[in-house]
BAFI-3210 file (N, C-alpha, C; in Angstrom, 3 decimals, decimal comma, padded with zeros to 6 digits):
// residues 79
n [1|2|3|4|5|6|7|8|9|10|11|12|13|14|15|16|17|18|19|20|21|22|23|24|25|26|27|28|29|30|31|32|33|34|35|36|37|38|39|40|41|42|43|44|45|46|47|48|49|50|51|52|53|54|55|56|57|58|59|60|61|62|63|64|65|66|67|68|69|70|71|72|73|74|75|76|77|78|79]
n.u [024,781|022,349|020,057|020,004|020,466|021,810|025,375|026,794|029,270|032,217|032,385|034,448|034,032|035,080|034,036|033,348|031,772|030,868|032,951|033,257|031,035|031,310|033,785|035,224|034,218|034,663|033,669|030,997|031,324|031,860|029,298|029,461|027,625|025,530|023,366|020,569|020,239|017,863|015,844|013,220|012,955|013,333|011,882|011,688|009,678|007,839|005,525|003,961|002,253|-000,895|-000,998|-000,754|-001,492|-002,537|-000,773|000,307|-002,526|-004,309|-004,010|-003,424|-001,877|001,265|003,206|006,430|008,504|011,184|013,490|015,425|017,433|017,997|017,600|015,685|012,942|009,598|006,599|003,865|000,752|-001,846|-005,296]
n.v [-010,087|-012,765|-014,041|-017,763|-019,228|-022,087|-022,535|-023,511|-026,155|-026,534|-029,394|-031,204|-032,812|-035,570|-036,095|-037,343|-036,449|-034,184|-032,713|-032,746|-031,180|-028,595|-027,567|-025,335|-023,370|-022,488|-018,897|-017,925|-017,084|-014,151|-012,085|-009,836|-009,131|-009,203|-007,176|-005,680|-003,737|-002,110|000,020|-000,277|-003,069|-004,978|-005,236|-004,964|-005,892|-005,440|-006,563|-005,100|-005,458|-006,566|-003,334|-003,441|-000,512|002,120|003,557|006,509|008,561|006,721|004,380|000,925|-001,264|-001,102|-001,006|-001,402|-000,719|-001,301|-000,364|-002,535|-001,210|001,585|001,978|003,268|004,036|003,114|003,757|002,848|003,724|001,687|000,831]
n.w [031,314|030,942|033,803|035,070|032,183|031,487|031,292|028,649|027,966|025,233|023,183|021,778|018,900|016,651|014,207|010,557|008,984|010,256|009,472|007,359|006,242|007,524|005,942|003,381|000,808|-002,471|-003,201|-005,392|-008,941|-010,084|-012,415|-014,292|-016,223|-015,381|-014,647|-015,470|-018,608|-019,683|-019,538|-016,926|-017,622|-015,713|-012,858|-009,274|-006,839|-003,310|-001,255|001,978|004,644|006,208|008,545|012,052|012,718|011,513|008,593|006,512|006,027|006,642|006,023|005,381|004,124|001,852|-000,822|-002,817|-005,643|-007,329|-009,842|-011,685|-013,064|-012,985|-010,237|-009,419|-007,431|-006,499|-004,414|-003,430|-001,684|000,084|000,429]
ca.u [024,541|021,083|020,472|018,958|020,499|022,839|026,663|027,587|030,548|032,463|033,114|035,313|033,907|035,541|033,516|034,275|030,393|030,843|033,979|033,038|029,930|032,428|034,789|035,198|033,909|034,677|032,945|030,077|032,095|030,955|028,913|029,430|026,661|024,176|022,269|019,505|020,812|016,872|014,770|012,307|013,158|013,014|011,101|012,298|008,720|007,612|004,599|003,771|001,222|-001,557|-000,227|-001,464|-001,840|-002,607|000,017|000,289|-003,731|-004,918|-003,740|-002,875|-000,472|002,253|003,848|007,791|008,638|012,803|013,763|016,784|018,646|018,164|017,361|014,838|011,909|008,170|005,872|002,171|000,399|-002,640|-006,237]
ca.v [-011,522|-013,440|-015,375|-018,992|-020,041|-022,959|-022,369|-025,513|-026,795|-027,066|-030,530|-031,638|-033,974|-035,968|-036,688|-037,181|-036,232|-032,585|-031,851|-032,329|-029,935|-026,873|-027,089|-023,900|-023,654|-021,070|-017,775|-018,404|-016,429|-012,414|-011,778|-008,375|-008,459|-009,334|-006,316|-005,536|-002,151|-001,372|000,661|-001,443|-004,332|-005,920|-004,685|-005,661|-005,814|-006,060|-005,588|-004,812|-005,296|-005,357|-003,043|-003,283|000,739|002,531|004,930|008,225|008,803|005,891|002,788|-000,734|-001,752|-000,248|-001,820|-000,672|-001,085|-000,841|-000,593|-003,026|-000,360|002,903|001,863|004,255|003,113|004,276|003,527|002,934|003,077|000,988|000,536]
ca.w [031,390|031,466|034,584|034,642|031,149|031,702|030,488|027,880|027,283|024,364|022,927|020,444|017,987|015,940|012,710|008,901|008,734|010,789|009,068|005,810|006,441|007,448|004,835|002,965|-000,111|-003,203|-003,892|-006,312|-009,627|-010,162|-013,586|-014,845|-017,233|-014,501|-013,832|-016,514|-018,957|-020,251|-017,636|-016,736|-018,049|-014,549|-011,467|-008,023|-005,966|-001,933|-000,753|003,774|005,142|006,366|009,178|012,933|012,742|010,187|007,806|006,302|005,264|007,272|004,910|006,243|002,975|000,861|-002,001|-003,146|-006,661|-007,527|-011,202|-011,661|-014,070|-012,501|-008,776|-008,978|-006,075|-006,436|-003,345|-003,461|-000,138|-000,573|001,896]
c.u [023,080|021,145|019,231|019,438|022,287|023,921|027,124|028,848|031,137|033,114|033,314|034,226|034,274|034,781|033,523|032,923|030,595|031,833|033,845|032,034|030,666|033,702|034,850|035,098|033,601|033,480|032,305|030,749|030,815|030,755|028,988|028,274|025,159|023,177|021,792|019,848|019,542|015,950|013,790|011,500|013,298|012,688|011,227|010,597|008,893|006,727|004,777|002,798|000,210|-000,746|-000,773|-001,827|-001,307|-001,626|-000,660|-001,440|-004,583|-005,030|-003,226|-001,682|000,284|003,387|005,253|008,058|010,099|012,918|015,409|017,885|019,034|017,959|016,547|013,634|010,664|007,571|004,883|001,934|-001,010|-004,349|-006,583]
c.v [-011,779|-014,182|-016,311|-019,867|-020,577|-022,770|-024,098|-025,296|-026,798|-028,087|-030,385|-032,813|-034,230|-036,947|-036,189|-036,555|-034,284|-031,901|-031,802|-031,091|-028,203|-026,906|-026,203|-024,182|-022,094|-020,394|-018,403|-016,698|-014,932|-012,461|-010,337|-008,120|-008,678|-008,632|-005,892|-003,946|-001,827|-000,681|-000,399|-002,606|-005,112|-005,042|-004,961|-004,756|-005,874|-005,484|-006,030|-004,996|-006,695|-004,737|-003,225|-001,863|001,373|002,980|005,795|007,686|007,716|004,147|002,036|-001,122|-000,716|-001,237|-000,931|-001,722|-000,242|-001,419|-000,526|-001,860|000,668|002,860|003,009|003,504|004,137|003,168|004,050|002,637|002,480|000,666|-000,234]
c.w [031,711|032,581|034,006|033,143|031,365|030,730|029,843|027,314|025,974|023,813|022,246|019,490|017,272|015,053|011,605|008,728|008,757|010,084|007,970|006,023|006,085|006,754|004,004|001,806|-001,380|-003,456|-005,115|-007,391|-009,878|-011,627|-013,314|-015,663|-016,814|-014,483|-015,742|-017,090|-019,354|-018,932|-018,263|-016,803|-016,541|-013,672|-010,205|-006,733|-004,391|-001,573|000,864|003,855|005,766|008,036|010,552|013,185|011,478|009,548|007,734|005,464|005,494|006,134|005,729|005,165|002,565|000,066|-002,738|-004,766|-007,115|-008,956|-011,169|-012,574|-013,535|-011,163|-008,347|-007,999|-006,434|-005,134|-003,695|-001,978|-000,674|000,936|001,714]
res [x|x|x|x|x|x|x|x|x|x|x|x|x|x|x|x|x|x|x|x|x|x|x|x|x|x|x|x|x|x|x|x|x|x|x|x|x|x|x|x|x|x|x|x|x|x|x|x|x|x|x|x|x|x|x|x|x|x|x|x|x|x|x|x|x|x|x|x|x|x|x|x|x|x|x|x|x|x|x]
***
C-alpha cells in the first residue's frame, strides 16, 4: 500500500450519457487477405533514439526494419 493517497468511494451514477459510452461494442471483422504475400512489398519501420548513452560501437540511434511477409527484421545502428 502507498501512504498519503486518499481512498474514493465508489458512486453510482445514473446517466443515459455514461451508459451509452460503456456499451459493448462488436469485434472489428478479421481479413484473411490482410498481410502483404510479396517480400517487401511493405516495410514495417521504427527508428530510437537519440540515446542518453551510447550503444554497441558508440552510436546514439538504431533504426529496425520488419518485412510484412517474411517478418524478417534488419537493424541499422546509426551515429
Amino acid at each position: 500500500m502507498v501512504d498519503g493517497i486518499p481512498v474514493l468511494k465508489k458512486l453510482h451514477i445514473d446517466c443515459e450519457a455514461c451508459a451509452f459510452e460503456k456499451q459493448h461494442r462488436d469485434e472489428f471483422p478479421i481479413v484473411k487477405d490482410r498481410k502483404h504475400r510479396d517480400t517487401l512489398e511493405l516495410l514495417h519501420t521504427d527508428l530510437c533514439g537519440p540515446m542518453q548513452t551510447r550503444l554497441l560501437g558508440g552510436v546514439y540511434y538504431f533504426i529496425i526494419f520488419v518485412d510484412d511477409c517474411t517478418r524478417f527484421t534488419w537493424v541499422y545502428f546509426l551515429r
